[in-house]
Each structure stands twice: as structure tokens, then as C-alpha cells.
C-alpha positions in Angstrom: 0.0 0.0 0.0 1.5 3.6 -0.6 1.6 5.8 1.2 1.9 10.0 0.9 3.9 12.2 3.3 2.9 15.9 3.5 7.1 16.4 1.9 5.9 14.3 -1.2 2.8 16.4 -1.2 4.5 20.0 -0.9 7.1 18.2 -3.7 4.5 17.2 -6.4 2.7 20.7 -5.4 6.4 23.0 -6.3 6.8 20.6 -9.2 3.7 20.2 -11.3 1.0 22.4 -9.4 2.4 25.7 -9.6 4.1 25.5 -13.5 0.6 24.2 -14.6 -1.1 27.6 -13.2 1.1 29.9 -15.0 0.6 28.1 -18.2 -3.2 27.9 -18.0 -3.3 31.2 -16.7 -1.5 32.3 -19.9 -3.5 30.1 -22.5 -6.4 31.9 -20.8 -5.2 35.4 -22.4 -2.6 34.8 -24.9 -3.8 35.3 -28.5 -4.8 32.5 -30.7 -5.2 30.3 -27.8 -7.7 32.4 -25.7 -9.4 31.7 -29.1 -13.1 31.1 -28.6 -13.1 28.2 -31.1 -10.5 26.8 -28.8 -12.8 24.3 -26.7 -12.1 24.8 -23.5 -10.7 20.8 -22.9 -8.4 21.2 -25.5 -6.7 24.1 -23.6 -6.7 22.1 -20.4 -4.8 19.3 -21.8 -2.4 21.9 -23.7 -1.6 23.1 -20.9 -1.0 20.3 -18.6 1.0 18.9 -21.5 3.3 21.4 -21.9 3.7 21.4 -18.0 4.5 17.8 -18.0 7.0 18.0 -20.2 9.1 20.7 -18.7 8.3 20.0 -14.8 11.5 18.1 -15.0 14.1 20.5 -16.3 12.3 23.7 -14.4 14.3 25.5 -11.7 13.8 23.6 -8.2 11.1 25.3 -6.4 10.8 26.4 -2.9 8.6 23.4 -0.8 5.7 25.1 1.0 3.8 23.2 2.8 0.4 22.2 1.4 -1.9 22.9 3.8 -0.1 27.2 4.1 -1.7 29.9 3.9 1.2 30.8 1.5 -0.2 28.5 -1.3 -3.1 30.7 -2.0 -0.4 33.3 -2.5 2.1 31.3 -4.6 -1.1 29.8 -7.1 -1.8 33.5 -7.4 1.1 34.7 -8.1 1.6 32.1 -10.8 -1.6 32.8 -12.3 -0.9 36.8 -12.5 2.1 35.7 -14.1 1.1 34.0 -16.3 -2.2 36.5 -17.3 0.5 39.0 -17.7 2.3 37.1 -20.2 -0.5 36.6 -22.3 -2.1 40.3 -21.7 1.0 42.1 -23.0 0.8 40.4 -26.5 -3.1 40.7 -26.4 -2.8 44.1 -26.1 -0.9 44.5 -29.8 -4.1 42.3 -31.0 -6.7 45.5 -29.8 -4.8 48.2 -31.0 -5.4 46.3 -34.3 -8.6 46.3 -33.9 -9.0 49.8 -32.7 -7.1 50.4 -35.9 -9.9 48.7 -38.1 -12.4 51.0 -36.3 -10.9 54.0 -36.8 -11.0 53.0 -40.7 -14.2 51.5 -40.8 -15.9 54.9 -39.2 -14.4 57.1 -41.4 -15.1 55.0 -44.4 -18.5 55.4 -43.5 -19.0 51.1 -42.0 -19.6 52.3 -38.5 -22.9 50.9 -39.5 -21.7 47.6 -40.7 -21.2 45.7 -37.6 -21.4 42.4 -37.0 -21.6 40.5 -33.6 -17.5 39.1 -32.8 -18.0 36.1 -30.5 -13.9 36.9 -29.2 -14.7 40.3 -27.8 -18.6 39.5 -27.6 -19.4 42.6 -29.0 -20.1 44.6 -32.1 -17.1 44.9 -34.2 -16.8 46.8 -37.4 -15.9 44.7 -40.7 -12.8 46.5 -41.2 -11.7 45.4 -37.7 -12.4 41.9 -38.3 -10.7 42.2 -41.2 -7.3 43.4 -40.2 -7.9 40.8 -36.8 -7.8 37.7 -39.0 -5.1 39.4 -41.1 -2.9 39.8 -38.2 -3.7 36.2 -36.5 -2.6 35.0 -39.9 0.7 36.7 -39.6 1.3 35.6 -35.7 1.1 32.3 -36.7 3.2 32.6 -39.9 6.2 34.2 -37.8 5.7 31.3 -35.2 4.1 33.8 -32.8 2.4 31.0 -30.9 5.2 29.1 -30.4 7.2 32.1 -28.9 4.4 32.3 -26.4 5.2 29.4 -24.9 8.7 29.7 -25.3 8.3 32.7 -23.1 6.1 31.3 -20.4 8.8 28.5 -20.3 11.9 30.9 -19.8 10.1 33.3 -17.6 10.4 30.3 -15.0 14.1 30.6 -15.3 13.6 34.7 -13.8 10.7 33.9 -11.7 11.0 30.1 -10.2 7.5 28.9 -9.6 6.3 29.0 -6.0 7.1 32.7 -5.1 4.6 34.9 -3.5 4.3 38.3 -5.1 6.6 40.4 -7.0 7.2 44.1 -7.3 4.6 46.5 -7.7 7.6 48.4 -10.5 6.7 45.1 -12.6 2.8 45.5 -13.0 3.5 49.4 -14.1 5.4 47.9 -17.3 1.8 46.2 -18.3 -0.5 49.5 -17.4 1.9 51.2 -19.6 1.5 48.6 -22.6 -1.9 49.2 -22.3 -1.8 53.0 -22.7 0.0 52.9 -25.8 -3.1 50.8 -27.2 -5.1 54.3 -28.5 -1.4 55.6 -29.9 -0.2 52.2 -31.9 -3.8 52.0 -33.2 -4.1 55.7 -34.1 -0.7 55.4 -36.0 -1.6 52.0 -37.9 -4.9 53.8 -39.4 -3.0 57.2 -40.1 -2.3 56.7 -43.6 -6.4 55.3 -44.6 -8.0 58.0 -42.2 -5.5 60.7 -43.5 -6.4 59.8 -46.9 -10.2 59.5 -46.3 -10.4 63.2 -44.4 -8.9 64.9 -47.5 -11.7 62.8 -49.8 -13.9 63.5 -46.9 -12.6 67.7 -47.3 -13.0 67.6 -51.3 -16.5 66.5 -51.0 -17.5 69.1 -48.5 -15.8 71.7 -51.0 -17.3 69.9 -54.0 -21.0 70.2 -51.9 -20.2 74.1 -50.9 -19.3 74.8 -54.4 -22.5 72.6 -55.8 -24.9 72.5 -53.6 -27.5 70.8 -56.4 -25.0 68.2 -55.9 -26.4 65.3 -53.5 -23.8 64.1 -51.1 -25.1 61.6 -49.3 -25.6 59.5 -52.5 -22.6 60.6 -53.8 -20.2 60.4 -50.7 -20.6 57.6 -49.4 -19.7 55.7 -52.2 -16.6 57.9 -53.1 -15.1 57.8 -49.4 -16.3 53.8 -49.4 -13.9 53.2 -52.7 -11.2 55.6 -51.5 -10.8 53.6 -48.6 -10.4 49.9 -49.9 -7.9 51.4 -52.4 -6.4 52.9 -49.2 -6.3 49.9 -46.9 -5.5 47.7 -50.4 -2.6 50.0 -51.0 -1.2 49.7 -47.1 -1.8 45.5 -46.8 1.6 44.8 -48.4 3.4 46.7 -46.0 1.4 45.3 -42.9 3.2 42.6 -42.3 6.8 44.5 -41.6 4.6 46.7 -39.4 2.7 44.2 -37.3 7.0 41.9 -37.0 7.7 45.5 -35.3 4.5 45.5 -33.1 4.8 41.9 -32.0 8.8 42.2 -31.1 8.0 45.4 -29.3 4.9 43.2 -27.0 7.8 39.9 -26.3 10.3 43.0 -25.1 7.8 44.2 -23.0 7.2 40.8 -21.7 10.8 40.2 -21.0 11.5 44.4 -19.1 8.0 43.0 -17.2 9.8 39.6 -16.4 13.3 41.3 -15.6 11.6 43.9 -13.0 9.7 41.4 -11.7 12.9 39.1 -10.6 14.4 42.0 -9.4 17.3 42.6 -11.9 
């Protein structure tokens, strides 16, 4: 018959218990695999797989007894770890879509929106558009798989088991999130630029012939002028969104550096 000592308890616990709630915590709110087509069971064994297979070669963890009030601190610590992993490189995913509704309003498709089961909320088309574009690209530069490569190395700054880390390292992540309206403001610059000087000619065009009637005739003027806008920026998207995505794994890794105290 076997038999469990509370040691072998508080061992399993540093080992397995506290990796696997970082990782779920970041599958949770990473993109692509906080994906709602994601079932849910999928996820769960994702993650304890990938915590299976690195438990052995982790860092050794500090033993805390199982029955601590210090548990509830180290599980939650894990999990903010690992929500903050996958936040940061969420963020670069809605200042994309803040992008596409900055287009899509000015293009006159504030109108066009369509129920987006991810945000479950209204999204424009434009927005949708440019999300799928830019999932597409994540996965083609192996995004995904840098996710986890991250959550796996940020055990090598952080070993699991802790309890808290400093309040300097959370600031890093408000900061991320206040660049959201900026990025996405600069990624739509060029189409809303483009469409406020269409936007300018028709009003001079109206002022100058008033017979003229604009709503029949804008809208489908500022509706062409900005596909042959957003048409004209896709090919250079992809260089842009490499940038974005570098600049959300640097702020991962300044966020995991604070947080270990170097």
C-alpha cells in the first residue's frame, strides 16, 4: 500500500501544481489560444501537457507546505504571471482592432457591424478584417510558439512557487496598455489621412455645388477611396505588425526582468 507524506505532497505541489497555473493562466489570455473556437478541454490538456513535459528540467522550487496559507499566495502569483504574459501580446491584437475602427468609421461602415464572438461585441468589418489578417501573420512568424517559449523561460527569472513580486513590474503592463489608442491611431494614419482629405473635397465639392447630392454621392466615393487605401497599405502590414509583436515579447521580457528584481 502507498503511502503520501505531506514532503511528497509539498514536492508534487512546487513541481507540477504551480508550473501548470502559469501556463493555464496564460493560455487563458494569450492570443490564438484564448481563441473562442478553442474548446475549452483542448486548452486544459495543452496546458498540462506542456507542464508535463518541462516539470523536469524547471528550476527547483521552494517546498511550502500544502496545507499554508502561503499556497493561495504562490497559485496566485503564478496565475498573474502567467495572465500578464499573455495580456501584454493581447494588447498588440486590440490596437489592431482599434485600428480597423478607426477606418471602418471614417469609411462610412460604423454601420456595418457584426456580432465578434472573441470580444462578444459589435465589431466593425474593417476590424475583423485586419484581426484575422494579423492572426494570420502571428502564426506565420511562429508567434504562438514564442508564447510558450516565453512562459517557459520566464520560470528561469521567476522560479515557480514565489509569492508576489514588485509592484515596479505591473506598471510595465499598465503602460502597454496606454499605448493601445497611440499604436492603433498610427496604424490607421495613412487610410483616415487619406479619407479626411476625400472626406474635405467632398465638402468643398457640396459648398461649391450644392444641387450636388452628397449623401448618394459620398458615401460611395469615401467607401472606394478607402479599400484602395487599406489595399494599398496591406503589403506593407506585415513588416509593421513583425515591429509591433517584437516590441509586445520586449515588454514581456523588461516586465519579467523587474519582476525578478534585476
Amino acid at each position: 500500500m502507498f503511502t503520501f507524506t505531506s514532503t511528497d505532497w509539498a514536492g508534487w505541489l512546487a513541481m507540477y501544481a504551480y508550473p501548470a497555473f502559469r501556463i493555464l493562466a496564460m493560455l487563458t489570455s494569450a492570443p490564438i489560444f484564448n481563441n473562442v473556437g478553442m474548446p475549452r478541454h483542448i486548452r486544459l490538456v495543452t496546458g498540462l501537457a506542456i507542464t508535463m513535459a518541462i516539470a523536469p528540467v524547471l528550476p527547483p522550487s521552494p517546498a511550502v507546505a500544502p496545507g499554508s496559507f502561503l499556497v493561495v499566495g504562490a497559485i496566485a502569483t503564478e496565475m498573474m504571471i502567467g495572465f500578464a504574459i499573455g495580456f501584454t501580446i493581447r494588447l498588440v491584437f486590440v490596437a489592431i482592432d482599434l485600428a480597423g475602427d478607426l477606418i471602418g468609421l471614417q469609411m462610412g461602415l460604423s454601420f456595418a457591424m457584426f456580432y465578434d464572438p472573441q470580444s462578444a461585441g459589435q465589431t466593425t468589418v474593417i476590424a475583423q478584417f485586419l484581426g484575422l489578417i494579423a492572426s494570420l501573420i502571428f502564426l506565420a512568424l511562429n508567434g504562438h510558439l514564442l508564447v510558450i517559449e516565453t512562459v517557459v523561460r520566464s520560470f528561469e527569472w521567476l522560479p515557480a512557487g514565489g509569492v508576489g513580486f514588485p509592484g515596479d513590474a505591473a506598471k510595465i503592463i499598465v503602460r502597454s496598455g496606454g499605448s493601445i489608442f497611440v499604436t492603433g491611431l498610427m496604424l490607421a494614419l495613412p487610410a483616415v489621412t487619406t479619407l479626411l482629405i476625400t472626406n474635405i473635397a467632398l465638402g468643398v465639392l457640396t459648398r461649391a455645388a450644392p444641387q450636388l447630392n452628397l449623401f448618394a454621392l459620398g458615401f460611395p466615393i469615401t467607401l472606394t477611396v478607402g479599400v484602395v487605401a487599406l489595399a494599398a497599405c496591406l503589403p506593407m502590414l506585415a513588416g509593421v505588425l513583425q515591429s509591433l509583436y517584437e516590441r509586445g515579447f520586449d515588454t514581456v521580457g523588461m516586465f519579467l526582468k523587474i519582476a525578478a528584481g534585476h
